[in-house]
C-alpha positions in Angstrom: 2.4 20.7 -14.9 0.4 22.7 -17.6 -0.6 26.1 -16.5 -3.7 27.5 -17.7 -6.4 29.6 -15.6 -6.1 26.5 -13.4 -2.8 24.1 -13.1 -3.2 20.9 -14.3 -2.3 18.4 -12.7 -2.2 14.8 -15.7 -2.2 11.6 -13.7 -1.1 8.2 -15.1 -2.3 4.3 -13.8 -0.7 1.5 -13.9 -3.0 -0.9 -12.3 -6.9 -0.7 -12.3 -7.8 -3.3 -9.8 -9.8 -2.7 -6.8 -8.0 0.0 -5.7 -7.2 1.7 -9.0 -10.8 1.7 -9.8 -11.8 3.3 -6.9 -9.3 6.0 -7.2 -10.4 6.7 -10.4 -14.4 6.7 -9.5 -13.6 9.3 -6.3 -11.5 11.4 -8.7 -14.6 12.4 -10.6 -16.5 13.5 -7.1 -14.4 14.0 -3.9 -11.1 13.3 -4.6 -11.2 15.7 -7.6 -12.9 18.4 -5.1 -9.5 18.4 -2.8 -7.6 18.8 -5.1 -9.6 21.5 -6.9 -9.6 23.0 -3.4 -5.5 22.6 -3.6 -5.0 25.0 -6.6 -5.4 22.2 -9.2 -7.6 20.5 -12.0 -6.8 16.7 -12.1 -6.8 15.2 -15.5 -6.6 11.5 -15.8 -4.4 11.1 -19.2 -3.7 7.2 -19.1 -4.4 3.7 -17.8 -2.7 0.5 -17.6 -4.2 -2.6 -17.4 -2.8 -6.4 -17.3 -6.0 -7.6 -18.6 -8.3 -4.9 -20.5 -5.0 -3.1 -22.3 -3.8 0.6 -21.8 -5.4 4.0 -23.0 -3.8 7.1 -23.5 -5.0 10.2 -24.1 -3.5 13.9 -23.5 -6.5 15.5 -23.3 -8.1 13.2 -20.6 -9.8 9.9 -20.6 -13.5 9.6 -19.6 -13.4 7.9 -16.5 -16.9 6.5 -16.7 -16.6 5.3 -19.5 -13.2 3.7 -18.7 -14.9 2.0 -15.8 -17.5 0.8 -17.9 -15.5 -1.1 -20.3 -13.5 -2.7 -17.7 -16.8 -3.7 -15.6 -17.9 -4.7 -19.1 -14.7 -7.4 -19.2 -13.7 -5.2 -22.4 -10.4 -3.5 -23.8 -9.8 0.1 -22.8 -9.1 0.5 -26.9 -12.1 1.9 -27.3 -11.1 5.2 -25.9 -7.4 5.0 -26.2 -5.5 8.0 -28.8 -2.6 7.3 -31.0 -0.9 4.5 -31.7 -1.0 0.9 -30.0 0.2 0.9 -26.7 2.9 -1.9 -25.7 3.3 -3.3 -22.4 3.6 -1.3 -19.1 7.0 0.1 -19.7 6.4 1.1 -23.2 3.2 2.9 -21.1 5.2 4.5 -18.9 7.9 5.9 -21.4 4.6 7.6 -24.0 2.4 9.2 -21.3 2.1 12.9 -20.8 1.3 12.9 -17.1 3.1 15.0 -14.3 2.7 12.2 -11.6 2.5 7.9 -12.1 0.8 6.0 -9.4 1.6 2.8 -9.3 -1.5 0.2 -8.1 -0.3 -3.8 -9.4 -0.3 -6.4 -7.5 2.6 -7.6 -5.7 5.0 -10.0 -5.9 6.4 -10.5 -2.3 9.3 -12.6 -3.7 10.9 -10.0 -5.9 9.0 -6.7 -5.8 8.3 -6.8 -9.3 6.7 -6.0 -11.4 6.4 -2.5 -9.3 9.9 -1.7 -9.1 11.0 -1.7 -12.6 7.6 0.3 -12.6 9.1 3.1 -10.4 12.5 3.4 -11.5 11.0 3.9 -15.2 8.6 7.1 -14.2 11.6 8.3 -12.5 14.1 8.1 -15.4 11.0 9.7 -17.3 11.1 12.8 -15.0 7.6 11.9 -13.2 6.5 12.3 -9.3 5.5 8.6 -8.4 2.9 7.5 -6.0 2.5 4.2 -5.4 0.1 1.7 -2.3 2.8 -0.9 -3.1 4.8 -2.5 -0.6 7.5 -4.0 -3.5 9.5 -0.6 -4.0 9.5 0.0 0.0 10.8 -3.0 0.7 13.0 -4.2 -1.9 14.6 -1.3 -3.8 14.0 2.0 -1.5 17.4 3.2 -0.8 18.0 3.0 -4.9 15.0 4.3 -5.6 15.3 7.1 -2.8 18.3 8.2 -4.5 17.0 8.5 -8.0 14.2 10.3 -7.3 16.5 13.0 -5.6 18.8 12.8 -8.4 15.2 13.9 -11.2 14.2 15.8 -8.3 11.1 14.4 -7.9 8.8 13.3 -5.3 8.2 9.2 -4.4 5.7 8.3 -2.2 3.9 5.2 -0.6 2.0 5.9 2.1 -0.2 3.6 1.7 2.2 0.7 1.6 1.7 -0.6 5.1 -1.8 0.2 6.8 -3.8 2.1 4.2 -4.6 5.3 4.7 -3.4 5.2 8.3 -0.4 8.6 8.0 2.8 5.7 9.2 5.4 7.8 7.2 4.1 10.9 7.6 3.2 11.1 11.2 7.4 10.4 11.5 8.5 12.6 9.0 5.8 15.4 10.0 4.9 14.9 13.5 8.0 13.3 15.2 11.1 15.5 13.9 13.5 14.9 15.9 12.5 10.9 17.1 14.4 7.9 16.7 12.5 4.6 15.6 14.0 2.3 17.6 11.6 -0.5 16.6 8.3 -1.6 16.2 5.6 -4.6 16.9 2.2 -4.5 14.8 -0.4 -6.6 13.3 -0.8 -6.0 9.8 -2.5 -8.3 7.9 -6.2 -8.6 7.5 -6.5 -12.2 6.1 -4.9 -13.4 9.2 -6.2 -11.0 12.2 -10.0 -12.0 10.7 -9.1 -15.7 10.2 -7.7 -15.9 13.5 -10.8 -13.8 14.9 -13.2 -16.4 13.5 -11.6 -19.2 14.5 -11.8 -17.7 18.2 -15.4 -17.8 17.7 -15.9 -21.4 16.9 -15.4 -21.6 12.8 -12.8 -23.9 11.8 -9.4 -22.2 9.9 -11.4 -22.8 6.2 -14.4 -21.5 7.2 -12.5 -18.3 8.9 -11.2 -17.9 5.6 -14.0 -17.8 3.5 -15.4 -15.5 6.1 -12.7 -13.1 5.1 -12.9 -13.6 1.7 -16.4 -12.7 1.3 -16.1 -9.3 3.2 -13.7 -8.6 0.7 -11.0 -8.7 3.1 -8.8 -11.7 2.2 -7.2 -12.8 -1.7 -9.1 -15.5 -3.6 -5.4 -17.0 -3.0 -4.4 -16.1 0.0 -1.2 -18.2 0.5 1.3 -14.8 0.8 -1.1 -13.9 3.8 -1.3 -17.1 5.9 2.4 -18.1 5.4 3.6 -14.5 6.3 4.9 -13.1 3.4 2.8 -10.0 3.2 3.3 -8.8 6.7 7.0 -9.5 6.1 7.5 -7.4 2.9 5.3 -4.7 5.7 7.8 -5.2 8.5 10.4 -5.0 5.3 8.7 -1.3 4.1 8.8 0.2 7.8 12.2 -1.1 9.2 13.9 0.5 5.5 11.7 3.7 5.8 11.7 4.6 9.4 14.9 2.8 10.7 17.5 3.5 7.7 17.6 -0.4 7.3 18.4 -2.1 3.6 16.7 -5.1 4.4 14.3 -7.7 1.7 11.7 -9.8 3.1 13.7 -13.0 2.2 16.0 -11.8 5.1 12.8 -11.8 7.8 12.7 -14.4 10.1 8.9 -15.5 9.2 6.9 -17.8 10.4 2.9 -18.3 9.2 -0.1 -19.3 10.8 -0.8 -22.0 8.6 -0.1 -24.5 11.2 -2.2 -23.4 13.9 -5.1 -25.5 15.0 -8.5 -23.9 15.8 -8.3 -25.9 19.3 -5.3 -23.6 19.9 -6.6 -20.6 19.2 -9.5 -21.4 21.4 -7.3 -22.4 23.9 -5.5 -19.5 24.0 -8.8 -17.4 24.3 -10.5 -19.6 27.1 -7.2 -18.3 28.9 -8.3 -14.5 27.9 -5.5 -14.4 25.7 -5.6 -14.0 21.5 -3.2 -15.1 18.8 -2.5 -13.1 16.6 0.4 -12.7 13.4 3.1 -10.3 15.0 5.4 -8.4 12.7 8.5 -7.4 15.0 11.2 -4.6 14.2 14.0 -3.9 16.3 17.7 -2.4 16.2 20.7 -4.7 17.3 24.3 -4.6 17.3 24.8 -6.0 14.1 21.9 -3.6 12.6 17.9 -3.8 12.3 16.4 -7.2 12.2 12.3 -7.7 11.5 10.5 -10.9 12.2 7.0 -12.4 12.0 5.2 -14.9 13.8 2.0 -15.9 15.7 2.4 -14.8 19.2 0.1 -15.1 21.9 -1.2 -12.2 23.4 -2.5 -11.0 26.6 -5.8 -9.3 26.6 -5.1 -5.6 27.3 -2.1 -5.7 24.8 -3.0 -2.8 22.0 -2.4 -5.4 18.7 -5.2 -7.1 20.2 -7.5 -4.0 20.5 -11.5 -4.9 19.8 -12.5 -4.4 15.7 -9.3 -3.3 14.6 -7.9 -4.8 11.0 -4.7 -3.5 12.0 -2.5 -1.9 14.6 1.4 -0.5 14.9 3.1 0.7 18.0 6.2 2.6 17.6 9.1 2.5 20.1 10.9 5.6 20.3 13.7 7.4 22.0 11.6 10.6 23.1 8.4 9.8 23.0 8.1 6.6 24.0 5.2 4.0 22.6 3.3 6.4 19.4 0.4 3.3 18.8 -1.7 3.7 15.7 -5.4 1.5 15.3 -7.2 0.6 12.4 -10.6 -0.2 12.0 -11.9 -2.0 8.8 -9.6 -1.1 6.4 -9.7 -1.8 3.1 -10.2 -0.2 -0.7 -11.5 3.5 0.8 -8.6 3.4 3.0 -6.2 2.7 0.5 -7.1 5.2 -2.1 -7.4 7.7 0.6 -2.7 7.2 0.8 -3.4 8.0 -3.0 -4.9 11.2 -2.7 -2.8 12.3 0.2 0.3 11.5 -1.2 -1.1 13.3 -4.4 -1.9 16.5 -2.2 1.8 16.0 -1.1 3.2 16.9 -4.8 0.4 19.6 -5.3 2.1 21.1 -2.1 5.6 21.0 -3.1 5.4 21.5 -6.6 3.3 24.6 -5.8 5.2 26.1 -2.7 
């Protein structure tokens, strides 16, 4: 960090979707008041874009005008300092920033192209926070080690349930707890498809229900055949159960092939469907699976307006549940900041 009559605190973005956007917006008004209130002025020094180009600038980039160009469908040139930037990883190795967050969009075949993301700002001698599930679940343990290795901070809280604190109620609040598994649901697209659908829609008009709140992908394939809550169960079983699994080793099963007569069914019998991500330990080590399952109506991954739930098994505490209501962008940048206040913390203490 740069020291003046205020630390500095220079903050890199690779990514300005939805979520990268909004971070960037609550960083000029809230977000950029906590961590004022932490000890530290926030300086956004460089943005990465797959479709509107990168901008650097040591100094700090003006975020509304950032914003405005990219609304604008225009190139972040405009404000960018020095010499052409090159793709991401030619981003990543010519920024001055103290901390990378990491915001693309995931591949839930390969983790890319966020890992080779990570490991770069770690070589570089950055903290790294990062909403994506990729890292988690398909590189963690290598990842885990390099960042100890630069002495530096990585974390992803908001890999799994957006803001909701999954990783840091266990490392925080549960010292001394074993994980010994876990059952949530986890995926949006296919809790509100399934919703509608209980409630007379057919499973197409379900899903354009959830795409126009904003909730599900304009392709949402990686929902409704599983893949995103397995690369989810993937990120939990590795981060809270010492597991080394990839979500091509999940036993996964979509919902693509249920009929809206089912679903139905299953609630005329006061009972609801639902996509069920499943972590548990075994003799031959921890195995996660996904799958519709149908659930009775007091169960607590069925509970009334949530997008998301998780109940944790444990050794001395028993069930630990967590509920989500609408989650979404907000929720999301929230992990951001408080991963962000994390490495204000540490790096200060």
């Amino acid at each position: 960090m740069i020291h003046g009559q205020k630390p500095v605190i220079r903050i890199a973005l690779v990514g300005f979707g939805s979520v990268g956007r909004r971070f960037a917006e609550l960083l000029s008004g809230p977000y950029g008041r906590a961590l004022r209130a932490a000890g530290v002025e926030p300086r956004l020094t460089g943005i990465a874009t797959a479709r509107h180009g990168a901008a650097l600038d040591p100094a700090g980039l003006p975020i509304r005008r950032c914003l405005a160009l990219v609304r604008a469908g225009r190139a972040l040139g405009a404000v960018h300092r020095g010499r052409p930037v090159g793709p991401s990883l030619d981003f990543i190795r010519r920024v001055r920033a103290d901390v990378l967050i990491e915001v693309t969009p995931l591949d839930p075949r390969t983790g890319q192209p966020a890992v080779g993301h990570v490991e770069a700002a770690l070589r570089r001698g950055l903290h790294v926070v990062t909403a994506n599930k990729g890292p988690v679940a398909f590189a963690l343990t290598r990842l885990q080690a390099l960042a100890r290795r630069q002495r530096r901070l990585l974390l992803h809280e908001g890999a799994v349930m957006d803001g909701m604190p999954v990783f840091n109620l266990v490392r925080r609040c549960l010292a001394g707890v074993t994980v010994l598994g876990f059952r949530g649901v986890l995926n949006s697209t296919t809790t509100r498809t399934l919703a509608g659908m209980e409630t007379g829609a057919t499973a197409k008009e379900a899903l354009r229900q959830a795409q126009a709140a904003g909730v599900a992908e304009a392709d949402p394939r990686h929902d409704l055949e599983g893949w995103d809550a397995a690369v989810k169960g993937c990120a939990l079983a590795n981060v809270l159960m010492g597991a080394r699994l990839r979500p091509s080793q999940v036993r996964r099963q979509g919902i693509s092939g249920l009929t809206a007569a089912r679903v139905r069914g299953a609630t005329r019998a006061g009972r609801h469907i639902r996509l069920v991500v499943r972590g548990t330990r075994t003799t031959a080590g921890v195995r996660v699976s996904v799958g519709p399952e149908t659930l009775s109506q007091g169960d607590m991954l069925v509970a009334r307006g949530a997008d998301g739930t998780l109940v944790l098994e444990t050794d001395l505490m028993g069930e630990v549940g967590l509920w989500e209501g609408a989650g979404g962008v907000d929720q999301t940048t929230y992990a951001l900041l408080s991963d962000l206040l994390e490495v204000v913390r540490v790096t200060q203490s």
